[in-house]
N, C-alpha and C positions, 0 to 999 in steps of 0.2 A: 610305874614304868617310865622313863626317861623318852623324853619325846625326841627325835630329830631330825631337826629342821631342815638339814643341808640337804636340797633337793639333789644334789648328786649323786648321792650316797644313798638314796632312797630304789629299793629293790622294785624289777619292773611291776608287779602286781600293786604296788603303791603308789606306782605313776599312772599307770593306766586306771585307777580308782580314782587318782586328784585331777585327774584329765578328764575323764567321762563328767563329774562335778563341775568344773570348770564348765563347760560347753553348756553343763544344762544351767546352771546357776546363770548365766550371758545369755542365755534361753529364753529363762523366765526374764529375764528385764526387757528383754527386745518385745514381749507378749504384752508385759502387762502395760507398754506405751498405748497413747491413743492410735495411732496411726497404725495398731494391728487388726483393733478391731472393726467392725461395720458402722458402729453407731458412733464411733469415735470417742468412747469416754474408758477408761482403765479397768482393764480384767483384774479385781484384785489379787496380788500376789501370789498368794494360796494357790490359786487358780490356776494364775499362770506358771508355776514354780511346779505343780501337778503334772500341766499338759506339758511343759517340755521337759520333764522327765520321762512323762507316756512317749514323746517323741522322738527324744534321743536314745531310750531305752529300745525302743520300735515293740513298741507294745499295741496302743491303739486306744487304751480305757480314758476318757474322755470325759467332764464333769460338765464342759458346755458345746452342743454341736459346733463340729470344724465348719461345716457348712453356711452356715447362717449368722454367727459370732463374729468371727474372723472376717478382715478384710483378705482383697488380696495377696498385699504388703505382707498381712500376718500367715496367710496359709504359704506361703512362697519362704517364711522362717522358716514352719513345719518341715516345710519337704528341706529344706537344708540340712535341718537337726537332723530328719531319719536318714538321711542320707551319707551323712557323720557317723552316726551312732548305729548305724547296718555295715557298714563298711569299715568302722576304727577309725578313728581320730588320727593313732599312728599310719594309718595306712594311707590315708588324706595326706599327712604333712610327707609321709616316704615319696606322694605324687608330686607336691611342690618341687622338693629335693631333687628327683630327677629331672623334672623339668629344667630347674635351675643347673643342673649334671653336678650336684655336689655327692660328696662321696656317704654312703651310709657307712657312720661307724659299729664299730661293737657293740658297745652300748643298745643303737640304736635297734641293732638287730636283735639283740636279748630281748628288747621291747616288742618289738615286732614277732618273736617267736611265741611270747607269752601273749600279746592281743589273738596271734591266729591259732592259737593253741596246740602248737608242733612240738614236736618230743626234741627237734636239735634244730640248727641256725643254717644248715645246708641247707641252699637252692632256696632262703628265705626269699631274697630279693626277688630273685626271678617269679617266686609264686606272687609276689606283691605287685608285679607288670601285670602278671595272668590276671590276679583279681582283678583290676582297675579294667582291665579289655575287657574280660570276661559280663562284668557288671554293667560296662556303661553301655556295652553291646547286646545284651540282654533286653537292658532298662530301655532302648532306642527301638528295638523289636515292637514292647508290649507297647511303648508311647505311638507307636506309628497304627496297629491294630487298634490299641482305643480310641484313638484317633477319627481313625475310620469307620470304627462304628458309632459312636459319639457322634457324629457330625450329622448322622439322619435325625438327629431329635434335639439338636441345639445348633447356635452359631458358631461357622469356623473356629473362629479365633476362642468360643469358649471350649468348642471340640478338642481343641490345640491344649489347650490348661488343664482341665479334666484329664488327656493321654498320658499327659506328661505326670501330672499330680498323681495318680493313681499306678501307673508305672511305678515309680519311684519306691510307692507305698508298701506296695504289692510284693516288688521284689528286693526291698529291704524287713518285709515280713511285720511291717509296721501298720497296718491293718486301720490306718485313718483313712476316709472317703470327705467330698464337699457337697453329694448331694443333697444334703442337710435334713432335718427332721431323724439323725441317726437312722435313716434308710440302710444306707449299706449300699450291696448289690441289689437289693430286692426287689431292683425293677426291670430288673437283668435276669431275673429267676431261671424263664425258660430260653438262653440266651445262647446258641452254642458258641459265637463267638466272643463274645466276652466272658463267659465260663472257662474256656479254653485257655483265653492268654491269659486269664488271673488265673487259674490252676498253675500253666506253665510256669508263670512269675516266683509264686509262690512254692513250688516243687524247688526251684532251680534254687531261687534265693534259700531255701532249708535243706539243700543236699550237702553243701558248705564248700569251700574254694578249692581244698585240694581233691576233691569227687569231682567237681568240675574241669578240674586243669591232668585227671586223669583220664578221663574221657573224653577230652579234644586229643592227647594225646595218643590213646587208642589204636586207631590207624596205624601211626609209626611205631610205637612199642610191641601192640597185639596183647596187651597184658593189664590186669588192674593189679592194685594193692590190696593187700588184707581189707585195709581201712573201704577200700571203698566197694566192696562186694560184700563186708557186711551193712553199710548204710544202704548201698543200693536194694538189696535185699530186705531189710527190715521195715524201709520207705515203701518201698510197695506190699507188702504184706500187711502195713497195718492202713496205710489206704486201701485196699482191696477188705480187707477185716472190718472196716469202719463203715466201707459203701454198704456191703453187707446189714450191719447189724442195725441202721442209721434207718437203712429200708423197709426192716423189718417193724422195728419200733414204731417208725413216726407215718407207717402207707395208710393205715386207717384214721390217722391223726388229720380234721377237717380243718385246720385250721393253718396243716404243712402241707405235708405231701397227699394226704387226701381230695386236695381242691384241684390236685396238678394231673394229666394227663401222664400219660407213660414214658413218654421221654423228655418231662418235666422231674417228674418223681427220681427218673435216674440221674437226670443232671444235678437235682437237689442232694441225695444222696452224695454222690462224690464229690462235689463240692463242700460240704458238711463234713466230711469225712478230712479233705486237703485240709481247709482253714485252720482247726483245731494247732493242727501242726507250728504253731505261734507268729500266724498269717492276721488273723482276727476279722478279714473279712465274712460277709455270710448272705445268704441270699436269701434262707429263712428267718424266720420273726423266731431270736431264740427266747423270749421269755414265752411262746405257745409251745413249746417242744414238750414231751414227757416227763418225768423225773425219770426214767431210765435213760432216755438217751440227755439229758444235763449228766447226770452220772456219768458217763460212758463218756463223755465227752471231757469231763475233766480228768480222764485217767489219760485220753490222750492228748492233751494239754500238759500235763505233768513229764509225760516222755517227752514231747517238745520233738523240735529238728535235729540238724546233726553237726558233731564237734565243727568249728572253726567257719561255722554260717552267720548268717543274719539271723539265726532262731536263737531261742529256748527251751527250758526245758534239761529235767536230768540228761536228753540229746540218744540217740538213738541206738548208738555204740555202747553206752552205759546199759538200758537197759536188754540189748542182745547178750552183754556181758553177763548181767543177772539171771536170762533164761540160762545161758548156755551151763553158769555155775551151780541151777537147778538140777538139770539134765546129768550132769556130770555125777552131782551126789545121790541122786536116783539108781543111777545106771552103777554106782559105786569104783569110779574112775577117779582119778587124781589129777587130772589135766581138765579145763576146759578147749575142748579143738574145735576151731572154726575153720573151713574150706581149707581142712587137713593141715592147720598150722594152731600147733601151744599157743595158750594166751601164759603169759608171766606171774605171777599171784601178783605182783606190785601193779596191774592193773584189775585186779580181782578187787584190790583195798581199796582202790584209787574209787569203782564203782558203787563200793559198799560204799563209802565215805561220803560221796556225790551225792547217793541215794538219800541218805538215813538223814544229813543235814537239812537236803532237801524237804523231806517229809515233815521234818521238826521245823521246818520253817513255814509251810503250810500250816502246820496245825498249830503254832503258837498265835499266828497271824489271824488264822481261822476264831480263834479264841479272842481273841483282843475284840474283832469285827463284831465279836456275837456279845458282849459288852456292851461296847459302844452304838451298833446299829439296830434298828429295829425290822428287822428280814427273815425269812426263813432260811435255816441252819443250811440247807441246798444251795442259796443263792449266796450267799458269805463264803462257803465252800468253794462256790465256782468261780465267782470274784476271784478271791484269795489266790486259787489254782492259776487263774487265767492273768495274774497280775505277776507271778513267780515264772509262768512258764515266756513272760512278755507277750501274749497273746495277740489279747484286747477283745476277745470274745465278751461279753457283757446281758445280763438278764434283767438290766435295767435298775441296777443297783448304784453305780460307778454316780450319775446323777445327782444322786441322795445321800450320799456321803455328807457324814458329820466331817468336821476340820479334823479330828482326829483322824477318823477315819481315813479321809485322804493323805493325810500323814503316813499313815501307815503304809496304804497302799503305795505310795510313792515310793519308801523305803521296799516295799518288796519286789516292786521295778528294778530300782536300781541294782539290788542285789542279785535278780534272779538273769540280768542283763551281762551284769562282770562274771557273775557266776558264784555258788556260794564256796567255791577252792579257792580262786583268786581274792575274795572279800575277806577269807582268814586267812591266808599267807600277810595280807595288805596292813591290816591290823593288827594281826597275833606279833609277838616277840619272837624274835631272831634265835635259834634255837642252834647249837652245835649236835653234831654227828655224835652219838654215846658212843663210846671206844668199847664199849662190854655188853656183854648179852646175859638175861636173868635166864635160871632155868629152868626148864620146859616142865609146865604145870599141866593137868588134865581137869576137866569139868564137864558135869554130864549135858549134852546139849537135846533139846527136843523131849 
């Protein structure tokens, strides 16, 4: 296949593939200087080329603690990258651009339709204001509450970095922390107000920009979108499914929620339940957890957030679309209907398509891991899961990674970051429209 160069000419899924690359590859150089880390001597490569892939992907998986490793110079790159890499690089340079009041072209908007992943180029702009208020207004919320409760058990000024760092984190779904010793929240466990605004963070930043920007507008419309009464819907159904099942699993687990009093256990619960969501923080010690609730927990890791967020994940829409296409064939229907409106079949394929790559991308990855690493088939699993869906959920494997192995996983970052539609439109060959149609064959299914 004939490569070509002229980045003009290059379709947006392949700019925004050489752009994400860019930022993280500028990433890793800025890491592996002395002046990122603490002790002041060079994060090899590897390493750093790893983590700021975990951080511009906004995943969270981690090979040397943020906390402890890093100076400050180098955690203040982090939160840059996830802040880049939550929000789009094109969405970054469209805020330059207005500032400067230059004009967004065509082009640029094709870009911008396929980063936030919109079906047309209407009202793209204006969504790209929403985002940037919506975000930095958000992110200034949870910095001012961490803020505030950080400050009873440290010094201002590091209360002030901490609000902001973990802000940032939180609600670009990037699930890095500085407490160090990969604590996490876990000192936050039974904490309602820090449970609260990482929940919130985390909620918001995985509901995705146009659920957001429908829901300010509320008020004056009186109305949602298809899109956003099925995310809204499925978002709490499967946190509400999750607190449930998380509860049940891990209440007589002494090690989780067995230690925890009763509105410890709930807070653990739902918060275990959020994170999954490709948040990656956690308040529990997840390598004590069950093998049922790891299981369970990488199914919803796989589902991930919703179209055009800071998550991951086949996204939340995709798999309402697969229930809905269940139901349909069950009930022996022809349509799948949601809130009394047809889905189209070319979003029926779109999902099958999302799905099935997805799953073969786990389990090739899963395969490679169990090669190369020396783990149980569970925690390779959840890796793998938790690296696709950008997570950064972690069972204490991410650490122990062979060089392969963080190869690998770094590739499943990236991919699971752009998305696996956008990474084969980017790569695959340019295919024309077939002028003819073969004809219609039968095969027995099931």
């Amino acid at each position: 296949m004939k490569v070509d160069w002229n980045v003009l000419k290059w379709s947006p899924p392949r700019i925004l593939v050489s752009g994400f690359a860019l930022i993280i590859l500028l990433g890793a150089l800025l890491l592996s200087m002395p002046f990122a880390s603490a002790n002041g001597e060079r994060l090899p490569f590897l390493d750093a080329l790893f983590t700021a892939t975990s951080a511009t992907c906004v995943t969270g998986l981690v090979v040397v603690d943020t906390g402890t490793y890093f100076s400050v110079a180098g955690q203040v790159i982090l939160m840059c990258l996830f802040q880049l890499g939550g929000l789009g690089f094109m969405t970054m340079a469209t805020l330059v651009a207005l500032v400067l009041r230059k004009k967004i072209s065509l082009r640029e908007r094709l870009l911008l339709q396929e980063a936030m992943n919109q079906s047309s180029m209407e009202g793209i702009v204006r969504l790209i204001r929403r985002v940037i208020v919506y975000s930095l207004t958000i992110e200034f919320v949870g910095f001012i509450l961490f803020s505030s409760r950080f400050a009873f058990d440290m010094p201002i000024g590091k209360a002030l970095f901490f609000g902001a760092f973990h802000a940032v984190s939180l609600f670009n779904n990037a699930g890095f922390d500085i407490f160090g010793e990969y604590r996490s929240l876990t000192l936050y466990v039974q904490d309602p107000i820090v449970n609260i605004t990482a929940m919130m963070l985390i909620i918001t930043g995985g509901l995705g920009f146009v659920v957001m920007s429908d829901l300010m507008e509320f008020r004056k419309n009186q109305r949602l979108s298809l899109h956003s009464k099925v995310v809204l819907s499925m978002t709490g159904t499967l946190i509400l499914v999750g607190t449930i099942v998380i509860f049940i699993f891990e209440f007589s687990n002494s090690k989780t929620l067995g230690s925890l009093d009763w509105s410890g256990k709930i807070w653990s619960s739902f918060f275990q339940s959020v994170t999954p969501r490709t948040a990656g923080a956690n308040t529990l010690d997840y390598t004590a957890l069950r093998q049922a609730t790891v299981f369970f927990t990488i199914i919803l890791m796989f589902i991930g957030a919703s179209p055009g967020s800071t998550g991951g994940g086949i996204k939340t829409t995709t798999f309402t679309t697969l229930i809905g296409a269940v139901v349909a064939m069950i009930r022996g229907r022809d349509d799948i209907v949601l809130f009394r409106y047809r889905l189209g079949k070319d979003r029926i394929f779109k999902a099958l398509t999302i799905t099935l790559i997805s799953l073969g991308l786990v389990i090739i990855v899963t395969m490679i891991l169990s090669m190369t690493e020396d783990q149980a088939f569970i925690k390779l699993l959840f890796e793998a899961t938790s690296a696709f869906g950008t997570v950064g959920l972690s069972v204490g494997v991410t650490p122990e990674l062979s060089n392969v192995g963080k190869i690998v996983i770094a590739l499943t970052m990236f991919a699971g970051r752009l998305g696996p539609l956008t990474l084969a439109y980017a790569l695959g060959p340019r295919t024309e429209k077939e002028l003819y149609r073969h004809p219609e064959g039968k095969i027995t299914i099931g």
